[in-house]
N, C-alpha and C positions, 0 to 999 in steps of 0.2 A: 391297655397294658402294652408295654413295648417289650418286643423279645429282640436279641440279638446274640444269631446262629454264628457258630462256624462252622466250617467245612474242614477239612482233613489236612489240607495247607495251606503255606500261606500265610499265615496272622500276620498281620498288620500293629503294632503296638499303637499306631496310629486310633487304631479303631476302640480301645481300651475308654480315650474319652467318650463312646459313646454310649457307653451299657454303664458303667462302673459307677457308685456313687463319691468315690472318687474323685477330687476336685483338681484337675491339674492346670497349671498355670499357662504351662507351654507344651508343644510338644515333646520339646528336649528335655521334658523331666519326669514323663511316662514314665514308668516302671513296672514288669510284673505285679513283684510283692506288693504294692502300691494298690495297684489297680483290684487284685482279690481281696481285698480287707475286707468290704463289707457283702462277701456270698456265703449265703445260705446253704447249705451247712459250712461251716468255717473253714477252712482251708491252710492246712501247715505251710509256711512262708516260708520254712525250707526245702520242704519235698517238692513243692511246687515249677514246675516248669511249663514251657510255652505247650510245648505236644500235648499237654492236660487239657487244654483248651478245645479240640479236636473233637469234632463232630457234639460241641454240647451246645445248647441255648441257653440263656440267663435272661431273666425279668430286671427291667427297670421300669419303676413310676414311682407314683406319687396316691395318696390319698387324703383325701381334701375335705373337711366339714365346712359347708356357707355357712354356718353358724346354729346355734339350736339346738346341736347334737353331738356324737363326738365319732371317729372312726378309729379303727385298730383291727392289725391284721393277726389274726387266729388261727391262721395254718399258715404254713408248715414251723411258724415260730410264734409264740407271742408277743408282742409289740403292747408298748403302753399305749393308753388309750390316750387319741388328742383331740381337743375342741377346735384345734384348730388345721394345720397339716404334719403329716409325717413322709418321709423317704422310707419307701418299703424298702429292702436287704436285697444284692441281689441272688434274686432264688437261681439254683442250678436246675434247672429243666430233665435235667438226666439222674438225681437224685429223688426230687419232689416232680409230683406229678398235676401241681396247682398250685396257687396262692389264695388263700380266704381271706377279704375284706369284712369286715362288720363293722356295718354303723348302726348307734342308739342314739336316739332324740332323749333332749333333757327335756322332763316336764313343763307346762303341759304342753310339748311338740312330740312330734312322733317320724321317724323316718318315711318319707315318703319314695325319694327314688336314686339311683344313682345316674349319674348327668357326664356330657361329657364337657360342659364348660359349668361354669358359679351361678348360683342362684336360682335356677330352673334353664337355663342357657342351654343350648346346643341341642345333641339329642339324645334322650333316652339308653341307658345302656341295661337295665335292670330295676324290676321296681321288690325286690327281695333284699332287705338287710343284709343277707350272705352273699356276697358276689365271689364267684367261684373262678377264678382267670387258671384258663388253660395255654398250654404251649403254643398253641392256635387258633386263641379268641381274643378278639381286642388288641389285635399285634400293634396296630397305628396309634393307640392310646396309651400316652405317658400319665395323662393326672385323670381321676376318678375324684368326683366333689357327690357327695354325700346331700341330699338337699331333705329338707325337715319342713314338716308343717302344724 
């Protein structure tokens, strides 16, 4: 899971493309209200200003099924379930105090681990369906893949 911290000053709007799920073209078309559409828990697009930003962390990734099975994240919202991938929301860290991944294997496959690349690839991050991402675990990791046997 990747976190991305701010500190007290400072922001960068720059830095918005790198947490936000968010698609922005350039830089010159940043924009706050833009950038928080998709945090968890939702955020008024009018009350909102840069200072809010201040001393919080937000998650951004991804969760990934190789196939076989399907993922969907179960805290702190629920997400439909996909057989394929989803862009998790990004969670506010100072609100929620985790993000829960669950993956289920489709018959007759059954979950067997979470990976940090497709297929069995990489390495090991959890062999428990529930993968628990804290504000402090897995910060390097943007995609989680879901592997089924």
């Amino acid at each position: 899971m990747a976190v991305y911290t701010y500190t007290s000053d400072n922001i960068d709007f720059s830095t918005f493309d790198v947490w936000s799920n968010t698609a922005f073209v350039e830089d010159t078309d940043i924009n706050l209200g833009a950038a928080v559409t998709s945090i968890f828990p939702d955020v008024s697009l009018t009350d909102i200003k840069v200072s809010d930003l201040y001393n919080r962390s937000f998650f951004y990734g991804n969760a990934i099924s190789t196939g076989n099975g399907t993922v969907q994240v179960t805290q702190p919202y629920s997400s439909a379930t996909s057989p394929d991938s989803l862009q998790i929301r990004n969670v506010d860290y100072s609100v929620h105090s985790y993000v829960r991944l669950t993956a289920v294997g489709t018959y007759p496959f059954s979950f067997s681990e979470w990976r940090t690349d497709a297929f069995g690839g990489g390495s090991q991050i959890s062999t428990s369906a529930n993968l628990d991402l804290l504000v402090n675990s897995f910060t390097s990791i943007e995609n989680f893949y879901a592997y089924f046997v």
